[in-house]
Jmol script that loads the backbone (N, CA, C; Angstrom):
load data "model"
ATOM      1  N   UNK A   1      -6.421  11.617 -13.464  1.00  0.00           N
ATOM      2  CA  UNK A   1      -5.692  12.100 -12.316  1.00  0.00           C
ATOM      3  C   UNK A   1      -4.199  11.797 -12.512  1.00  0.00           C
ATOM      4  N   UNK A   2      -2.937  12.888 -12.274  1.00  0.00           N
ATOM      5  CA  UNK A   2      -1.749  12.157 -12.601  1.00  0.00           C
ATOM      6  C   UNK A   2      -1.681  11.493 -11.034  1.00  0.00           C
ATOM      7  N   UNK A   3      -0.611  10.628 -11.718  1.00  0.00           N
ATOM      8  CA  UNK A   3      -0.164   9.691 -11.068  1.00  0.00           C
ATOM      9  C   UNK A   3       0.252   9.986  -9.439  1.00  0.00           C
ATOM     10  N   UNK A   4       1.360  10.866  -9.177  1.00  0.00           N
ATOM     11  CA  UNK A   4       1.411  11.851  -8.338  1.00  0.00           C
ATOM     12  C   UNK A   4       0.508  11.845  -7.100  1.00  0.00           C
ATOM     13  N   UNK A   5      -0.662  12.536  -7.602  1.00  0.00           N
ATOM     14  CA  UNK A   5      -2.031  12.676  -6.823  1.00  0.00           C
ATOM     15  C   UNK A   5      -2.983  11.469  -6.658  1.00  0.00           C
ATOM     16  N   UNK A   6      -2.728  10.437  -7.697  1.00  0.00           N
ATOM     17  CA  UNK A   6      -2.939   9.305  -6.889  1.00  0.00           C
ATOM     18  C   UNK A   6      -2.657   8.283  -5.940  1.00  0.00           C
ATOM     19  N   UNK A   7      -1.275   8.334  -5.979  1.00  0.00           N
ATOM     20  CA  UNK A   7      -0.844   7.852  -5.134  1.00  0.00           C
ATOM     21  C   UNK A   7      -0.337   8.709  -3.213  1.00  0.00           C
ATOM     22  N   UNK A   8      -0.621   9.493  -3.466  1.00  0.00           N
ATOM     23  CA  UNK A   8      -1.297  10.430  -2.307  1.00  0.00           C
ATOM     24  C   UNK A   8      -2.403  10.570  -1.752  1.00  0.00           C
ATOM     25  N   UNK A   9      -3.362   9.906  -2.819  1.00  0.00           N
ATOM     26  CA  UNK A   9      -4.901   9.851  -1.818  1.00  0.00           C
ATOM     27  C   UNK A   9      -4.856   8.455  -1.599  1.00  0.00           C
ATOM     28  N   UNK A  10      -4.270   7.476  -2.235  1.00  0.00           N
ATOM     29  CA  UNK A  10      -4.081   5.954  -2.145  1.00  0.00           C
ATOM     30  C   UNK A  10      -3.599   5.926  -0.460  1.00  0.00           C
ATOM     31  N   UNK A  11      -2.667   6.837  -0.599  1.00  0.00           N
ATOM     32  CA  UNK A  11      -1.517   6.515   0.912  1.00  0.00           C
ATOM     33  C   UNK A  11      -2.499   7.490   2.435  1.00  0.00           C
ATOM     34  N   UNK A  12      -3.008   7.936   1.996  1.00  0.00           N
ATOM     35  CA  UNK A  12      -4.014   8.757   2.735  1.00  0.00           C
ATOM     36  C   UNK A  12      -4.930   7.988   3.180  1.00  0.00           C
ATOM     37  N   UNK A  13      -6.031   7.087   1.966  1.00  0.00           N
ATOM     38  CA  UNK A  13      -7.112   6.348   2.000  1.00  0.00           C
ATOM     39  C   UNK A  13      -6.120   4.888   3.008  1.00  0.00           C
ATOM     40  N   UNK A  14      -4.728   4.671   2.674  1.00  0.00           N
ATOM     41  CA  UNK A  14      -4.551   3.634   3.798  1.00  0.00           C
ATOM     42  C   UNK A  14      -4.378   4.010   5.183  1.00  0.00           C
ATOM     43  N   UNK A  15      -3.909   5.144   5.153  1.00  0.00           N
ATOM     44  CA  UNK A  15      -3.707   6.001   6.976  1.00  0.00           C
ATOM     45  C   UNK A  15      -5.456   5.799   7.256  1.00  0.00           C
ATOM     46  N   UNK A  16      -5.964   6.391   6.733  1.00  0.00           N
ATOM     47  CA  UNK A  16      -7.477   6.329   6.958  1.00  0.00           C
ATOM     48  C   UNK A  16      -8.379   5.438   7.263  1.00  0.00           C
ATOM     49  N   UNK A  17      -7.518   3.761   6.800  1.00  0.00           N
ATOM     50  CA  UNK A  17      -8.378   2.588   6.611  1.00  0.00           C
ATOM     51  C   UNK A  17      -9.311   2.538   6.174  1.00  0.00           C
ATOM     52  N   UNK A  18      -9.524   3.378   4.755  1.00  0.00           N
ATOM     53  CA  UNK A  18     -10.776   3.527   4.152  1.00  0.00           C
ATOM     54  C   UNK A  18     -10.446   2.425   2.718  1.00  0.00           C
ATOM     55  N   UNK A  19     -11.438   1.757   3.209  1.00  0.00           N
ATOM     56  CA  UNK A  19     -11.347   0.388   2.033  1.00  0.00           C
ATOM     57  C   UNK A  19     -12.245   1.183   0.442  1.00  0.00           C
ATOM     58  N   UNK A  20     -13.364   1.675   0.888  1.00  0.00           N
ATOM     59  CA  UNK A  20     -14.331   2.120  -0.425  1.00  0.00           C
ATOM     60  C   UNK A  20     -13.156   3.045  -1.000  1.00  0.00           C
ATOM     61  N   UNK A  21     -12.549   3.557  -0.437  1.00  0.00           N
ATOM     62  CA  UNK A  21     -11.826   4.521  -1.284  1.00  0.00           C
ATOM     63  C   UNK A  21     -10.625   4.155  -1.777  1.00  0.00           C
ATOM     64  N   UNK A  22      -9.782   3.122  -1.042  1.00  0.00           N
ATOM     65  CA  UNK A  22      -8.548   1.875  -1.685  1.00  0.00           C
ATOM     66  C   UNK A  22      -8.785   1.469  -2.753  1.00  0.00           C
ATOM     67  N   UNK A  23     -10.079   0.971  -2.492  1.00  0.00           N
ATOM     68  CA  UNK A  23     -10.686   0.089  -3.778  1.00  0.00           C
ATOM     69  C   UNK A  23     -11.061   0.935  -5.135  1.00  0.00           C
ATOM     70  N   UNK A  24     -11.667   1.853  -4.562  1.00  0.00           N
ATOM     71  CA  UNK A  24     -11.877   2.806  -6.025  1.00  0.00           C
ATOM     72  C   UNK A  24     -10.556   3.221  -7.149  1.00  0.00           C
ATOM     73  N   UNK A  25      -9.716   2.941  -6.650  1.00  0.00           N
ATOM     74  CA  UNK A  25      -8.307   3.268  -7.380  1.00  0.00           C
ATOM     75  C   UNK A  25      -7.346   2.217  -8.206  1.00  0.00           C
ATOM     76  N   UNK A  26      -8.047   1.098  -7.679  1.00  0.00           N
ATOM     77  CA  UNK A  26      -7.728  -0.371  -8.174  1.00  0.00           C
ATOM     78  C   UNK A  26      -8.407  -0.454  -9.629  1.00  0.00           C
ATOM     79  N   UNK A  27      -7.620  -1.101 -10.453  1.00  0.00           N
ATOM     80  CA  UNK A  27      -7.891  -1.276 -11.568  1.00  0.00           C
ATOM     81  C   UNK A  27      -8.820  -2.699 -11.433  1.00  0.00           C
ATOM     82  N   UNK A  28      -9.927  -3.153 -12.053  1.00  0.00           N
ATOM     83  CA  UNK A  28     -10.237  -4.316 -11.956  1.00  0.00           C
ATOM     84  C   UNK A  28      -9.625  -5.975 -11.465  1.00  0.00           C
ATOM     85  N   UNK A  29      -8.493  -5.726 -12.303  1.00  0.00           N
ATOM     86  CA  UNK A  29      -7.648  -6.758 -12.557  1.00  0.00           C
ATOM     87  C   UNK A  29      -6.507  -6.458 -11.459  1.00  0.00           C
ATOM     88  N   UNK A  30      -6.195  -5.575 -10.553  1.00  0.00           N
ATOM     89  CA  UNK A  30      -5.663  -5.376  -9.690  1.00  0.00           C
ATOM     90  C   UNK A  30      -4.840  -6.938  -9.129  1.00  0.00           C
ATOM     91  N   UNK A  31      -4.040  -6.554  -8.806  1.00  0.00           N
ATOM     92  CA  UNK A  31      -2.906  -8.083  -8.061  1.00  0.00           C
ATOM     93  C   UNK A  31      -1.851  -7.465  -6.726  1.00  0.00           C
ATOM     94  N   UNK A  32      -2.314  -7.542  -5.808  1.00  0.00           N
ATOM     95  CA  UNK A  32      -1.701  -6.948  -4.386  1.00  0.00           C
ATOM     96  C   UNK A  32      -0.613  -8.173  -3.988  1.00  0.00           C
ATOM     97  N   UNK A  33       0.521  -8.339  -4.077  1.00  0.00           N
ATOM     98  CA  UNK A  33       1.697  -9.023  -4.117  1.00  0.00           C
ATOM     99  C   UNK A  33       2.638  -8.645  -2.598  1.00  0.00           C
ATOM    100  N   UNK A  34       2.458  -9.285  -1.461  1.00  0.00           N
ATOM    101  CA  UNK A  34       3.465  -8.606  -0.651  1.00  0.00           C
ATOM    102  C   UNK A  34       4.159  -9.623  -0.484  1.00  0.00           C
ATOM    103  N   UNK A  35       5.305  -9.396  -1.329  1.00  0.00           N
ATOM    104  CA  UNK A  35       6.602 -10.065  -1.250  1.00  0.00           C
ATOM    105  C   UNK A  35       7.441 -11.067  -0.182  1.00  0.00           C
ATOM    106  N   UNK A  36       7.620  -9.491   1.009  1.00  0.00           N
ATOM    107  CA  UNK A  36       8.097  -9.919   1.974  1.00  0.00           C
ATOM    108  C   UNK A  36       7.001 -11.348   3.064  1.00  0.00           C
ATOM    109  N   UNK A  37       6.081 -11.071   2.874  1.00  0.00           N
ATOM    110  CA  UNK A  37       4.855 -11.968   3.532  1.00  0.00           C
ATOM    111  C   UNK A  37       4.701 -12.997   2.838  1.00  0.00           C
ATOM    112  N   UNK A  38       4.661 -12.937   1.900  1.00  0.00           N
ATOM    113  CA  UNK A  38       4.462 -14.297   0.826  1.00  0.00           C
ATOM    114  C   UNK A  38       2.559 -14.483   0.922  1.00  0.00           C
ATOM    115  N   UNK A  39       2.174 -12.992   0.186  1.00  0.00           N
ATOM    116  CA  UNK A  39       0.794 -12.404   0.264  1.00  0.00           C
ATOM    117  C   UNK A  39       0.128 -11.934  -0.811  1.00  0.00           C
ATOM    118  N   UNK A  40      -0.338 -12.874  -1.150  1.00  0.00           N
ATOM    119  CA  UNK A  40      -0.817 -12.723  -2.814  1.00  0.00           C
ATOM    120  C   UNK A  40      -2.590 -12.610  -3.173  1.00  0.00           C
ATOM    121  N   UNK A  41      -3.270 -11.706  -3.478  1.00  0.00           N
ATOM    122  CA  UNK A  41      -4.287 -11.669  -3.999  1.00  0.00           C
ATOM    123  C   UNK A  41      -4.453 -10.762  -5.011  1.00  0.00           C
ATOM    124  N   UNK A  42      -5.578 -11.823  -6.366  1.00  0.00           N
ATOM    125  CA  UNK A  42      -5.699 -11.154  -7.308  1.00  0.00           C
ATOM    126  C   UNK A  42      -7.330 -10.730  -7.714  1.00  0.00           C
ATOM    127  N   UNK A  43      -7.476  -9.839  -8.528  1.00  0.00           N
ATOM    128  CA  UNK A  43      -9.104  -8.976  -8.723  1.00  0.00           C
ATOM    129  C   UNK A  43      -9.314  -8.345  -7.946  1.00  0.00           C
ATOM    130  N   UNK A  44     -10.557  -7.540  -8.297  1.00  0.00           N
ATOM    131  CA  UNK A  44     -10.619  -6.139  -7.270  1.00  0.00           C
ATOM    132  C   UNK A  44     -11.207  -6.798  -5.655  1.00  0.00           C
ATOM    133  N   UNK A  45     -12.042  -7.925  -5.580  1.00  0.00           N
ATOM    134  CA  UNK A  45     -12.930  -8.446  -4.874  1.00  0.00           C
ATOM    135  C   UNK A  45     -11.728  -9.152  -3.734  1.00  0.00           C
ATOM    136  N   UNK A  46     -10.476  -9.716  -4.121  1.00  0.00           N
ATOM    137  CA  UNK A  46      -9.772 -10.361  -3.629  1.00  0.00           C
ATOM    138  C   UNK A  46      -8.764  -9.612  -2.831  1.00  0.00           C
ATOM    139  N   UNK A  47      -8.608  -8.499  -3.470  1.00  0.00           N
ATOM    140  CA  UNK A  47      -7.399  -7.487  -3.070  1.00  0.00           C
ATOM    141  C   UNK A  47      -8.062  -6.761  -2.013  1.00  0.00           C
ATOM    142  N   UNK A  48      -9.764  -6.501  -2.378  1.00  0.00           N
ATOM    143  CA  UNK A  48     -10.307  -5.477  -1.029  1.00  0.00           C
ATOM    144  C   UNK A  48     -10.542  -6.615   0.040  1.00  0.00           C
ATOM    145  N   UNK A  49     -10.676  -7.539   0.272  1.00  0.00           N
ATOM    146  CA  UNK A  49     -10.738  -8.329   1.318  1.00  0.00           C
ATOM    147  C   UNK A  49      -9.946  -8.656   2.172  1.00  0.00           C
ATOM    148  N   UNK A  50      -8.481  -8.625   1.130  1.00  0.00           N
ATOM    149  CA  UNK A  50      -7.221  -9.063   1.778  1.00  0.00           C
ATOM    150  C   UNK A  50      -6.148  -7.899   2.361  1.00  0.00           C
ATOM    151  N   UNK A  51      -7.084  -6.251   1.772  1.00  0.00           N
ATOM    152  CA  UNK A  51      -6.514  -5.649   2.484  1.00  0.00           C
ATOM    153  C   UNK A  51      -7.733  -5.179   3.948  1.00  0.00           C
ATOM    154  N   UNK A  52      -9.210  -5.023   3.713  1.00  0.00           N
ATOM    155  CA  UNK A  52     -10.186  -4.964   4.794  1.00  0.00           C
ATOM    156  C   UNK A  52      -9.420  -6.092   6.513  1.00  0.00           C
ATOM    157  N   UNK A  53      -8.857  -7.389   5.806  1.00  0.00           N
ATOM    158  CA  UNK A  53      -8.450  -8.288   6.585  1.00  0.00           C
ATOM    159  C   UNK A  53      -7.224  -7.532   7.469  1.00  0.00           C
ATOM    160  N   UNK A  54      -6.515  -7.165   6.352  1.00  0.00           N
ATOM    161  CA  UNK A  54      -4.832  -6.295   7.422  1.00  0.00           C
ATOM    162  C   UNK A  54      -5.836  -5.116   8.225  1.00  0.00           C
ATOM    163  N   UNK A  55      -6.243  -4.791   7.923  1.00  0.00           N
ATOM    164  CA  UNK A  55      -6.881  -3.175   8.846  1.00  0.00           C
ATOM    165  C   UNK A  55      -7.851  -4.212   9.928  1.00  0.00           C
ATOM    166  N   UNK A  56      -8.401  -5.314   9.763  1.00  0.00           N
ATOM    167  CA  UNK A  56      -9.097  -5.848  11.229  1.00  0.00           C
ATOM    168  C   UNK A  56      -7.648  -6.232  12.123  1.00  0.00           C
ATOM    169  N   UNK A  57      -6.775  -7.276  11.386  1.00  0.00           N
ATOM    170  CA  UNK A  57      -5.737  -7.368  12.261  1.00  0.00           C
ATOM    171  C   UNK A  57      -4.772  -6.457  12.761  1.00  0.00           C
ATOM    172  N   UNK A  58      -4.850  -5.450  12.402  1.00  0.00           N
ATOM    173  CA  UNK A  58      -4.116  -4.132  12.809  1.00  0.00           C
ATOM    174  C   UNK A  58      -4.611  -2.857  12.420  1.00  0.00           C
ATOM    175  N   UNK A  59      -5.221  -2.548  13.435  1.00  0.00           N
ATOM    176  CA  UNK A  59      -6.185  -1.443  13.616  1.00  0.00           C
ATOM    177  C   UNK A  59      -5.434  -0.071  13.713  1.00  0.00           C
ATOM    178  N   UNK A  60      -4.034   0.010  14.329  1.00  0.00           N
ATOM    179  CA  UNK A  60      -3.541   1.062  14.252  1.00  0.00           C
ATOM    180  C   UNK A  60      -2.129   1.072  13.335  1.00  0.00           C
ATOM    181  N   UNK A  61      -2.452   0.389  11.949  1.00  0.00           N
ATOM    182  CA  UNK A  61      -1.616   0.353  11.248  1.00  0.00           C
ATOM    183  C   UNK A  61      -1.823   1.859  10.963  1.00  0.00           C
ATOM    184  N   UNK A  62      -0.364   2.360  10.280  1.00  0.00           N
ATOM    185  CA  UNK A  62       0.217   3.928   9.523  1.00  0.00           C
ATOM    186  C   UNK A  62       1.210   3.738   8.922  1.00  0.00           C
ATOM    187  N   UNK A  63       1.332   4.508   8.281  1.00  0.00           N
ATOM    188  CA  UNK A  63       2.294   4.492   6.673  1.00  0.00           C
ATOM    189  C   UNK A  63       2.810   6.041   7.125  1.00  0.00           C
ATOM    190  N   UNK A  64       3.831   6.414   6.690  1.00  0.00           N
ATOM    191  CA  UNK A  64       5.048   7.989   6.577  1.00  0.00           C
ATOM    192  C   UNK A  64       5.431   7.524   5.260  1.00  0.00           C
ATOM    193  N   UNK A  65       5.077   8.373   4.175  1.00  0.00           N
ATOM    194  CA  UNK A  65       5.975   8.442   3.052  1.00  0.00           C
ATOM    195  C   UNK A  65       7.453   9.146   3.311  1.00  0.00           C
ATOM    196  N   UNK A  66       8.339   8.401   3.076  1.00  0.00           N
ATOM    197  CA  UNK A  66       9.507   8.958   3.027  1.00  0.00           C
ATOM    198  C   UNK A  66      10.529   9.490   1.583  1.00  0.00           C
ATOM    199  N   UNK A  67       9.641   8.961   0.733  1.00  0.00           N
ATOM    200  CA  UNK A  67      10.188   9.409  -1.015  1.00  0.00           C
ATOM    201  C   UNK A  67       9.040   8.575  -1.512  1.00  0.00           C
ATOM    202  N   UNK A  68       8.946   9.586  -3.020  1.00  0.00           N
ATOM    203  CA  UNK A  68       7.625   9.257  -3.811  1.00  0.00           C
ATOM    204  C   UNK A  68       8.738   9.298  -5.065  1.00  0.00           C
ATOM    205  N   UNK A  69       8.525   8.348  -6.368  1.00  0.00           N
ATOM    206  CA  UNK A  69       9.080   8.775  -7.340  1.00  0.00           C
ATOM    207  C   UNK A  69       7.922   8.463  -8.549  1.00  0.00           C
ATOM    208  N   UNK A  70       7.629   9.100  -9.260  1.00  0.00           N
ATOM    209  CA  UNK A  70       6.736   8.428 -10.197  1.00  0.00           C
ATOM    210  C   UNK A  70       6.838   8.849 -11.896  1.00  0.00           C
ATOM    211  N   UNK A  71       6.451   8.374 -12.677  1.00  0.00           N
ATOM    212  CA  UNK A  71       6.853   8.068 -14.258  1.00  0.00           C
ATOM    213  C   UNK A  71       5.260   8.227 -14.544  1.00  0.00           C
ATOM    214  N   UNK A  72       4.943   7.868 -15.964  1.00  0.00           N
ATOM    215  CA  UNK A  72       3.640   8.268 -16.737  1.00  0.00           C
ATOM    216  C   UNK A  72       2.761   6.786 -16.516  1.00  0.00           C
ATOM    217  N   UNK A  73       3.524   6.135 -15.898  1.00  0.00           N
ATOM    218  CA  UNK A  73       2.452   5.041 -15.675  1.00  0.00           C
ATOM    219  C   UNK A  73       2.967   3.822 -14.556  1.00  0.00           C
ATOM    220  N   UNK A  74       3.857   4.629 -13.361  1.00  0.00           N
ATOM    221  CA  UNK A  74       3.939   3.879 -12.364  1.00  0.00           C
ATOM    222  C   UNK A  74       4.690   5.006 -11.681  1.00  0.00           C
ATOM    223  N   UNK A  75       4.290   3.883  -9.926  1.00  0.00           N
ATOM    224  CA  UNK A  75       5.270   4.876  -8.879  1.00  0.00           C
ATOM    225  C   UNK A  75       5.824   4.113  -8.178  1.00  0.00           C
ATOM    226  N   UNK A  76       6.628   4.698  -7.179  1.00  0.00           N
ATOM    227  CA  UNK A  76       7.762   3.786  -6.801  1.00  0.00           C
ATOM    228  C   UNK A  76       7.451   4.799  -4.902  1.00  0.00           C
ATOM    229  N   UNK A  77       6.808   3.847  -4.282  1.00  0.00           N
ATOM    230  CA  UNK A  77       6.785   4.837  -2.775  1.00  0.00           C
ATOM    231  C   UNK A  77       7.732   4.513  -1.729  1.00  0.00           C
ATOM    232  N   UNK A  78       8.970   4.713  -1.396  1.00  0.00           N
ATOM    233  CA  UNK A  78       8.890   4.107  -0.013  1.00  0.00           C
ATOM    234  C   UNK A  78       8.802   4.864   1.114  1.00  0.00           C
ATOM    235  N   UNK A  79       8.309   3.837   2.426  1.00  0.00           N
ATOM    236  CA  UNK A  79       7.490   4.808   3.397  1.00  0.00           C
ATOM    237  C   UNK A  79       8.148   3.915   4.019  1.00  0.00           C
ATOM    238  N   UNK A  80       7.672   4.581   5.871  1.00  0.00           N
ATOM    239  CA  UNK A  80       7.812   3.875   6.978  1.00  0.00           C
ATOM    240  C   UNK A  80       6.428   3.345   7.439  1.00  0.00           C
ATOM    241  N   UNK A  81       6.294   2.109   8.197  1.00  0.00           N
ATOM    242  CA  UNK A  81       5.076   2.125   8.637  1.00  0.00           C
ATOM    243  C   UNK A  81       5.052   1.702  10.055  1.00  0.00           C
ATOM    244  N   UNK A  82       3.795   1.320  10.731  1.00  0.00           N
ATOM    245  CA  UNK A  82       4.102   1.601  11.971  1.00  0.00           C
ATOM    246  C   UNK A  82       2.727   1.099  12.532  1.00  0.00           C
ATOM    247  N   UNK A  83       2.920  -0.080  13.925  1.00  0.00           N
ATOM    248  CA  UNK A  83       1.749  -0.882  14.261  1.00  0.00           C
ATOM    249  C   UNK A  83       1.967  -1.611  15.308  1.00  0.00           C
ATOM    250  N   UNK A  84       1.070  -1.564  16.082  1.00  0.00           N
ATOM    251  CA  UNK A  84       1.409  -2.632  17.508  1.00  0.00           C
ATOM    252  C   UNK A  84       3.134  -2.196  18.165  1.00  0.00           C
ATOM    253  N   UNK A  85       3.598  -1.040  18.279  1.00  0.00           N
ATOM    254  CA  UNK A  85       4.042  -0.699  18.972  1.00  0.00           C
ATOM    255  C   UNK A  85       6.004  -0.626  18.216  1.00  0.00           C
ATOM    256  N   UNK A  86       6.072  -0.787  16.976  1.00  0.00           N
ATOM    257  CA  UNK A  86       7.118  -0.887  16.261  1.00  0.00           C
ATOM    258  C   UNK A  86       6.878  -0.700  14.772  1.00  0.00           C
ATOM    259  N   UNK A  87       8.416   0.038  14.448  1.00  0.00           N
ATOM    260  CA  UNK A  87       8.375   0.440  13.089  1.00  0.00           C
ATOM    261  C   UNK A  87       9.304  -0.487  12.054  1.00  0.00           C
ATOM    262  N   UNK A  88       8.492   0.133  10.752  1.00  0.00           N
ATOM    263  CA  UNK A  88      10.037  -1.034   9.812  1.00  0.00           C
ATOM    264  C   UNK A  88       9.413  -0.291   8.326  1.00  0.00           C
ATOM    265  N   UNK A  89      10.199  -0.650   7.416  1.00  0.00           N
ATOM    266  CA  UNK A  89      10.644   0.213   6.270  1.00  0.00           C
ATOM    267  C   UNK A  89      10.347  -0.168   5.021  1.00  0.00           C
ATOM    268  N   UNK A  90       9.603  -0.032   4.499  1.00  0.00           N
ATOM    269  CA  UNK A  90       9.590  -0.828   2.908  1.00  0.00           C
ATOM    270  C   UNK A  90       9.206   0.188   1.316  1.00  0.00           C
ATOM    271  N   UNK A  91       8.455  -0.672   1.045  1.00  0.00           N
ATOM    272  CA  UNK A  91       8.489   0.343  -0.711  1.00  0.00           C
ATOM    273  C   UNK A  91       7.633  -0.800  -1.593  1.00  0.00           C
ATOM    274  N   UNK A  92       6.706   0.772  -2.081  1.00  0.00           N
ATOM    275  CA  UNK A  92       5.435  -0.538  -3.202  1.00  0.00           C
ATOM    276  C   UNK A  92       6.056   0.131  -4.245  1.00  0.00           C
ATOM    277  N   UNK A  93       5.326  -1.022  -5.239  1.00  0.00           N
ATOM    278  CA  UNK A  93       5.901  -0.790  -6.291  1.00  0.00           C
ATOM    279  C   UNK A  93       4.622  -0.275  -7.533  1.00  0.00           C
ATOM    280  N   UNK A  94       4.259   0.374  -7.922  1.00  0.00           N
ATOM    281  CA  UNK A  94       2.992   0.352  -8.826  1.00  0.00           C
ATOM    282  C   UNK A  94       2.901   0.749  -9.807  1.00  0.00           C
ATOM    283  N   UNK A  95       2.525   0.102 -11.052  1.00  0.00           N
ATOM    284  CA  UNK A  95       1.913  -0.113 -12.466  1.00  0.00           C
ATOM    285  C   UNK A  95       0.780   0.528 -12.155  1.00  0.00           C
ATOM    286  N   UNK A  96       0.799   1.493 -13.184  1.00  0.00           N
ATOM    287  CA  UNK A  96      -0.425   2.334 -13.000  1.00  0.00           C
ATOM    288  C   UNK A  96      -1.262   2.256 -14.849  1.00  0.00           C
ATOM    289  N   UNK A  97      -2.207   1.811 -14.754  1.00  0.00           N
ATOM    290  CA  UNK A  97      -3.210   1.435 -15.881  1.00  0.00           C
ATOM    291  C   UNK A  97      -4.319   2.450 -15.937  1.00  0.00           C
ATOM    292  N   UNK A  98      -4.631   3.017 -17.234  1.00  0.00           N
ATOM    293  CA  UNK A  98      -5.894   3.195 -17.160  1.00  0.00           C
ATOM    294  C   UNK A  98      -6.324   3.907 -15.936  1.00  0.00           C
ATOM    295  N   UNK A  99      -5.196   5.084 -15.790  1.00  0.00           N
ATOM    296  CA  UNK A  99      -5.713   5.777 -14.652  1.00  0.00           C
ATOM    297  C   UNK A  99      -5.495   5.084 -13.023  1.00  0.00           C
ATOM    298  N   UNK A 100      -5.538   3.823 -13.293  1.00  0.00           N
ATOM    299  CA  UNK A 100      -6.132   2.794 -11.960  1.00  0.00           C
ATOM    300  C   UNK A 100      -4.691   2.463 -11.605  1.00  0.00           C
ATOM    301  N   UNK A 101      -4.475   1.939 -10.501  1.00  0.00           N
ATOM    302  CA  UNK A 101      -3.255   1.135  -9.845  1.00  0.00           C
ATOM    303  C   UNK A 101      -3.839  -0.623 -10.124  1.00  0.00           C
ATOM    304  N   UNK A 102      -2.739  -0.953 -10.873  1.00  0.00           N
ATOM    305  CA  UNK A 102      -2.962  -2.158 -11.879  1.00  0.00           C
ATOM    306  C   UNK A 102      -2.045  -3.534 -10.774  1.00  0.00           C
ATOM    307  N   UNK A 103      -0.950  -3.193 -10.391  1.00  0.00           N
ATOM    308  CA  UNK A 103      -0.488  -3.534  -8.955  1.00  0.00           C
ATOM    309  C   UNK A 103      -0.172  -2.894  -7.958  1.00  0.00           C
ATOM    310  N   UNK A 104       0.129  -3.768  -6.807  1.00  0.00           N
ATOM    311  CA  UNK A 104       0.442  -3.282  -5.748  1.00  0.00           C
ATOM    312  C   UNK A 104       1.399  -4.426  -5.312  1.00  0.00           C
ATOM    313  N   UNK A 105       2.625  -4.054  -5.495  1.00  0.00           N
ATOM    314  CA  UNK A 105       4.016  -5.114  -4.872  1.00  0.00           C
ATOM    315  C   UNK A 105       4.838  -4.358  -4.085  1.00  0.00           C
ATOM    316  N   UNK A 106       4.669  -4.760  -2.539  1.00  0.00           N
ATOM    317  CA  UNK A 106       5.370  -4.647  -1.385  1.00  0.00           C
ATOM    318  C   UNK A 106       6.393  -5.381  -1.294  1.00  0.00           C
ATOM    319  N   UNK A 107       7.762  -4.749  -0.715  1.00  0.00           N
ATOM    320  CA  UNK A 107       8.611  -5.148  -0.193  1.00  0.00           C
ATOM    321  C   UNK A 107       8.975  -4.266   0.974  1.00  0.00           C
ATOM    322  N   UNK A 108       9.171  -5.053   1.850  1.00  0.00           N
ATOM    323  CA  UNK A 108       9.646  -4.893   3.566  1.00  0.00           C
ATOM    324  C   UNK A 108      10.784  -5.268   4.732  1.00  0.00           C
ATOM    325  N   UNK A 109      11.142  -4.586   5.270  1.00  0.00           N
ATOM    326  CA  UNK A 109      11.944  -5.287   6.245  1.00  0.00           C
ATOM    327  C   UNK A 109      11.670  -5.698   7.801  1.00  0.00           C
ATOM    328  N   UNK A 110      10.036  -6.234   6.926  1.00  0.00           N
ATOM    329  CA  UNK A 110       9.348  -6.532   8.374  1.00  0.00           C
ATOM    330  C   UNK A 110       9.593  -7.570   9.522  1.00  0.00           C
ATOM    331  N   UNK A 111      10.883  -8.006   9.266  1.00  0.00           N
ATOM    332  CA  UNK A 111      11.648  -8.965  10.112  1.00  0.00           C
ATOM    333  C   UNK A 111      12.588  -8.347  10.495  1.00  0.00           C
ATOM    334  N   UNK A 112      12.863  -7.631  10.687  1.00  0.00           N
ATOM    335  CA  UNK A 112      13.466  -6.223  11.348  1.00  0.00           C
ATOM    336  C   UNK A 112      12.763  -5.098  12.157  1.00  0.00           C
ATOM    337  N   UNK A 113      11.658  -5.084  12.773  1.00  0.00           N
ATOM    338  CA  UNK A 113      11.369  -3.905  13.220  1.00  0.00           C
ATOM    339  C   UNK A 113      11.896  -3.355  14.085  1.00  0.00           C
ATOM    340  N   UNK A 114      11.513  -1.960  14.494  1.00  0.00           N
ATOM    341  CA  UNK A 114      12.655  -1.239  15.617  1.00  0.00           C
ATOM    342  C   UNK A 114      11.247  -0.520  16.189  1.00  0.00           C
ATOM    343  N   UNK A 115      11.792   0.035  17.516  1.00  0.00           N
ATOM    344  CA  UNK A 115      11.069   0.368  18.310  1.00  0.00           C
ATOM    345  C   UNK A 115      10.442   1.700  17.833  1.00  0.00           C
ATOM    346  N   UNK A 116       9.358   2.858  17.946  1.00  0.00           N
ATOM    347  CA  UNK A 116       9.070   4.027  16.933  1.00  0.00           C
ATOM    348  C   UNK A 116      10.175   4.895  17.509  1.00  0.00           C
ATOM    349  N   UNK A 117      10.430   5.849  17.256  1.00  0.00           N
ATOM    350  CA  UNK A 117      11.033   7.163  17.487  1.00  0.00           C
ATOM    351  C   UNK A 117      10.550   8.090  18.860  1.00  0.00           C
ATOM    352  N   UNK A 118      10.704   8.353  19.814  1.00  0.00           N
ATOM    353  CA  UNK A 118      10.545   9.156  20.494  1.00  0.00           C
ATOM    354  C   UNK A 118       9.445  10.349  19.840  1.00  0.00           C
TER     355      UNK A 118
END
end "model"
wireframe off; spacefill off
backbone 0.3
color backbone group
């Protein structure tokens, strides 16, 4: 699958809160890094738990891609996202392996949020 189109059903499967399908895109060895949080889990087993965990604590989390850039073996997304009643701005970063998303490193300005948009 290019890269492109994976990271479009990736960002889809998170609007969706669909973990079986997050997970299917993860490379084994997968390492979910959110920077701004100081949120680290590594393997496929560790990363689906620790993201299953964000979707119980925020049920009406959403993502807006706002620019996609991607190369032959990584992408660069940043989006808006949006939860419990305020928005804020960030950008993953991803190594793409073997087809699979090999990381996932967030950065945010989630100490900043603003109210959504009208």
């Amino acid at each position: 699958m290019e890269v492109r189109e994976l990271i479009k059903r990736y960002n889809d499967a998170w609007n969706a809160q669909d973990v079986d399908t997050i997970s299917s895109m993860h490379h084994p060895g997968v390492v979910f890094h959110n920077h701004t949080a100081d949120e680290r889990a590594e393997g496929a087993d560790a990363v689906r738990e620790h993201i299953a965990a964000i979707f119980r604590n925020n049920p009406d989390l959403r993502f807006s891609t706002v620019s996609l850039r991607v190369g032959d073996d990584f992408a660069v997304c940043e989006w808006t996202a949006s939860a419990r009643g305020v928005e804020w701005d960030g950008v993953d970063v991803f190594p793409i392996e073997d087809g699979l998303i090999r990381r996932k490193d967030v950065y945010s300005a989630s100490h900043r949020p603003r109210a959504p948009k009208d």
